[in-house]
C-alpha positions as CSV (number, residue, x, y, z in Angstrom):
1,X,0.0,0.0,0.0
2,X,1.1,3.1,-0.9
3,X,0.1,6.9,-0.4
4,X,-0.8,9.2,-3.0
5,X,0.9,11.7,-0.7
6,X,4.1,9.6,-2.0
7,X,3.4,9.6,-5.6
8,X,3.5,11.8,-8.5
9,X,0.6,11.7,-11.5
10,X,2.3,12.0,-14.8
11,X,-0.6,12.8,-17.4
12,X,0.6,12.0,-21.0
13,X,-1.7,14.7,-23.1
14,X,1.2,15.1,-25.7
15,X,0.1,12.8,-28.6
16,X,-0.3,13.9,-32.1
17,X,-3.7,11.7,-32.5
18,X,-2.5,11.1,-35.8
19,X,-5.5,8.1,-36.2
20,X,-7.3,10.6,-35.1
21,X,-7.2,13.2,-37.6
22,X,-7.3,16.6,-35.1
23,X,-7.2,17.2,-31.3
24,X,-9.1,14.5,-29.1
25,X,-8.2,16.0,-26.5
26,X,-10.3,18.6,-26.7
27,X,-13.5,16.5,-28.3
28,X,-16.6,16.9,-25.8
29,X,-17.9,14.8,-24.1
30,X,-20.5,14.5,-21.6
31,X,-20.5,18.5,-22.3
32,X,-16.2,18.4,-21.6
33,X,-13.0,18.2,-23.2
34,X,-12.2,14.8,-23.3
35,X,-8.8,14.6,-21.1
36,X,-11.0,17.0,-18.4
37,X,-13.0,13.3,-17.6
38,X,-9.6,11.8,-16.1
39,X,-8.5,15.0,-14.6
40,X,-11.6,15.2,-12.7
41,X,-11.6,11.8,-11.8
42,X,-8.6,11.5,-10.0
43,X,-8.6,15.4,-8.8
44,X,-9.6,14.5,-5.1
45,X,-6.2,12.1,-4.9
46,X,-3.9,13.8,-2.4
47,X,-0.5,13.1,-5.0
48,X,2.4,14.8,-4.2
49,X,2.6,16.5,-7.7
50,X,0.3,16.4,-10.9
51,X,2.1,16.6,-14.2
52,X,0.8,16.8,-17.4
53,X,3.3,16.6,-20.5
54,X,1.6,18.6,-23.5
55,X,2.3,19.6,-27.0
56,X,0.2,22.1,-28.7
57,X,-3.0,22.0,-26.6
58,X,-5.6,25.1,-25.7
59,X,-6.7,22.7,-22.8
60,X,-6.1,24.6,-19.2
61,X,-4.3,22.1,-17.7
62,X,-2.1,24.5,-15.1
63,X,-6.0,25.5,-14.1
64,X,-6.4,22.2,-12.9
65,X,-3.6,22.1,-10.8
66,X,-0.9,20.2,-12.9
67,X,2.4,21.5,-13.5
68,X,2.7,21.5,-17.2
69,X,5.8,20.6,-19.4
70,X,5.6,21.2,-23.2
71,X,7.0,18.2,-25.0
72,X,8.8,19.9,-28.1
73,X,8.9,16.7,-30.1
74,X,5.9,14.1,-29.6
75,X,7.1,12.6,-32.6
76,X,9.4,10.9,-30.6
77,X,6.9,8.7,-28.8
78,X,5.3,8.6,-26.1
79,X,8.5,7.2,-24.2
80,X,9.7,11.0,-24.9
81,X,7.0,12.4,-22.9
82,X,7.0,9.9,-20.2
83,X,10.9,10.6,-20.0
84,X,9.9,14.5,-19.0
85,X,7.2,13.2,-16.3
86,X,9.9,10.7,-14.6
87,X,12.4,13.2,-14.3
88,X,10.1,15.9,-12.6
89,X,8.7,13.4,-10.0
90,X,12.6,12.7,-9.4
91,X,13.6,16.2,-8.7
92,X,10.5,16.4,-6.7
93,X,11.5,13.6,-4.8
94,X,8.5,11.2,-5.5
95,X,8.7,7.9,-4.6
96,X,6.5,6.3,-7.1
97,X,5.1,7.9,-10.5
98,X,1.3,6.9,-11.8
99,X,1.4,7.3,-15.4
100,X,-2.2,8.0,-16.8
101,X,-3.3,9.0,-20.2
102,X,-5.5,11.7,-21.2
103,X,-7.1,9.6,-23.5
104,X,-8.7,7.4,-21.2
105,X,-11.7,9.3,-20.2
106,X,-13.4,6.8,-18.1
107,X,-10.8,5.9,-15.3
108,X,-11.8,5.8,-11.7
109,X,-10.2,7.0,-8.8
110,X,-11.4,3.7,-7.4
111,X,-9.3,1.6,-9.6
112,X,-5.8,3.9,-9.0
113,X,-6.9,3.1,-5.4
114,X,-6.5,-0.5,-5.9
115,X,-3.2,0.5,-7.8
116,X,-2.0,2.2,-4.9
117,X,-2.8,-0.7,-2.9
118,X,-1.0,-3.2,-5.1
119,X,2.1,-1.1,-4.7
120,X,5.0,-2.6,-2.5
121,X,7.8,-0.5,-2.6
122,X,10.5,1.2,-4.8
123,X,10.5,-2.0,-7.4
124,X,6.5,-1.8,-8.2
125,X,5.1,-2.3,-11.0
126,X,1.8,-2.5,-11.2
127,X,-0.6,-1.9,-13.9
128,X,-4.2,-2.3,-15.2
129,X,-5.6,-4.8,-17.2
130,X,-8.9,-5.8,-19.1
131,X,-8.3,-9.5,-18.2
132,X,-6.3,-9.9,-21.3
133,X,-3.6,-7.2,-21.9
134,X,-1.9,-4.9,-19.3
135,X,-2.2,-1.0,-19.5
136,X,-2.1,2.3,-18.5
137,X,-2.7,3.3,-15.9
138,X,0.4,1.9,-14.3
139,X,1.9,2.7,-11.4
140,X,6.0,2.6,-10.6
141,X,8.4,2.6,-7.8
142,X,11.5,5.1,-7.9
143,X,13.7,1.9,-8.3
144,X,12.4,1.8,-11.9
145,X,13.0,5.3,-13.2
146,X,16.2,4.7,-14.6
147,X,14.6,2.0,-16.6
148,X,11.7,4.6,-17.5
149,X,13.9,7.3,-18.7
150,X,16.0,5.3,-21.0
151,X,13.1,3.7,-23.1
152,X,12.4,5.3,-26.4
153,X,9.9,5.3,-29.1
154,X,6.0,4.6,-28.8
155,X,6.4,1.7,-26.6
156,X,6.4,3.9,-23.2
157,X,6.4,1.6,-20.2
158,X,4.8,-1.4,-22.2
159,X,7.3,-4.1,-22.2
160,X,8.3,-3.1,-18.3
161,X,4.4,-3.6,-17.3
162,X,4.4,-6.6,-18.8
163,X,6.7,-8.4,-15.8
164,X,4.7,-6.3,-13.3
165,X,1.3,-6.7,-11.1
166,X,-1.9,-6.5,-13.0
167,X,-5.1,-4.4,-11.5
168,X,-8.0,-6.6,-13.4
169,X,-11.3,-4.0,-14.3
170,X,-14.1,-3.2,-16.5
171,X,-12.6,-3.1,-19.7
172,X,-15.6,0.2,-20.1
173,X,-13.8,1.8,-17.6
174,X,-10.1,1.2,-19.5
175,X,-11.3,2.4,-22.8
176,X,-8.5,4.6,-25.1
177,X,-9.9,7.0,-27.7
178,X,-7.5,6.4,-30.7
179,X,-9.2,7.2,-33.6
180,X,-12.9,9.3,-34.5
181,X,-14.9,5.8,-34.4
182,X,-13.9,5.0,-30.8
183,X,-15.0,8.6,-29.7
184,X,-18.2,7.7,-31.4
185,X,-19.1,4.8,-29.8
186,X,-18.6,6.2,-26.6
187,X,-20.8,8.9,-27.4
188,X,-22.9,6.3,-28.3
189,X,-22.8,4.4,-25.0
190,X,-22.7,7.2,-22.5
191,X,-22.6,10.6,-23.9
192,X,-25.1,13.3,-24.0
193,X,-27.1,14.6,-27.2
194,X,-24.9,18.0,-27.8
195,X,-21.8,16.2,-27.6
196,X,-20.0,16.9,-30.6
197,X,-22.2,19.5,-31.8
């Protein structure tokens, strides 16, 4: 069991939704920006920091409480932006880092609870997982950020969740909008008549 007084939220908001064809991020739903839902989820979590890593985004997330880093390059992968969180929640003197992606607009603070719960010192890994493959969000121990800051390209923390804990849930509540069609039939499940007017 761990704290969220001991742990820093990295929120990756950085990607260039290239399946996506514009900004996601900003889509509404249920009458919000799409990133806003996990944001607003997890906002009553005492963590010791909130960082979001961003790259061309109109989205107010300094309003929300985060500390905001500008990723220059997203083309790099998402590694690139993960790199940026790591190293703030170092200097901060974190002891663990929950990465969580602002894609993911129906995450619980529930489920990070059970994270948090799974965690069991600096060599955690724990992540989520829909019963069949392991995801964000993921939480790490500060005996893995050496590993987390030398990984490159799009694979971010994949292959190192992969040898960790898994956090079974809903895979409703685990749902990543990658492309226009997955936005859709979210609207479609849970949304509200004006969103995306």
């Amino acid at each position: 069991m761990v704290e969220p007084e001991q742990v820093a939220l990295v929120l990756l908001a950085a990607g260039h939704s290239r399946r996506f064809d514009g900004d996601k991020l900003g889509e509404p739903f249920l009458d919000k920006p799409l990133a806003y839902h996990v944001v607003t989820a997890l906002e009553k979590l005492p963590f010791h920091a909130r960082i979001a890593i961003v790259a061309d985004t109109a989205l107010d997330f300094a309003g929300r409480g985060y500390a905001v880093i500008e990723n220059p390059d997203p083309s790099l992968g998402q590694a690139r932006s993960l790199s940026y969180g790591v190293a703030r929640a170092r200097e901060l003197g974190c002891d663990y880092v929950l990465v969580a992606l602002a894609d993911m607009p129906r995450v619980t603070a529930a489920h990070v609870m059970r994270l948090l719960d799974a965690a069991n010192g600096p060599g955690t890994i724990v992540a989520s997982s829909d019963g069949t493959r392991p995801m964000p969000p993921a939480l790490f121990g500060k005996g893995l950020y050496d590993e987390l800051l030398a990984l490159d390209g799009d694979e971010g923390g994949r292959q190192l969740i992969k040898r960790g804990k898994h956090v079974v849930t809903s895979p409703a509540e685990l749902v990543d909008i990658d492309t226009r069609e997955d936005l859709e039939e979210l609207r479609a499940l849970y949304g509200l008549p004006t969103d995306g007017k």
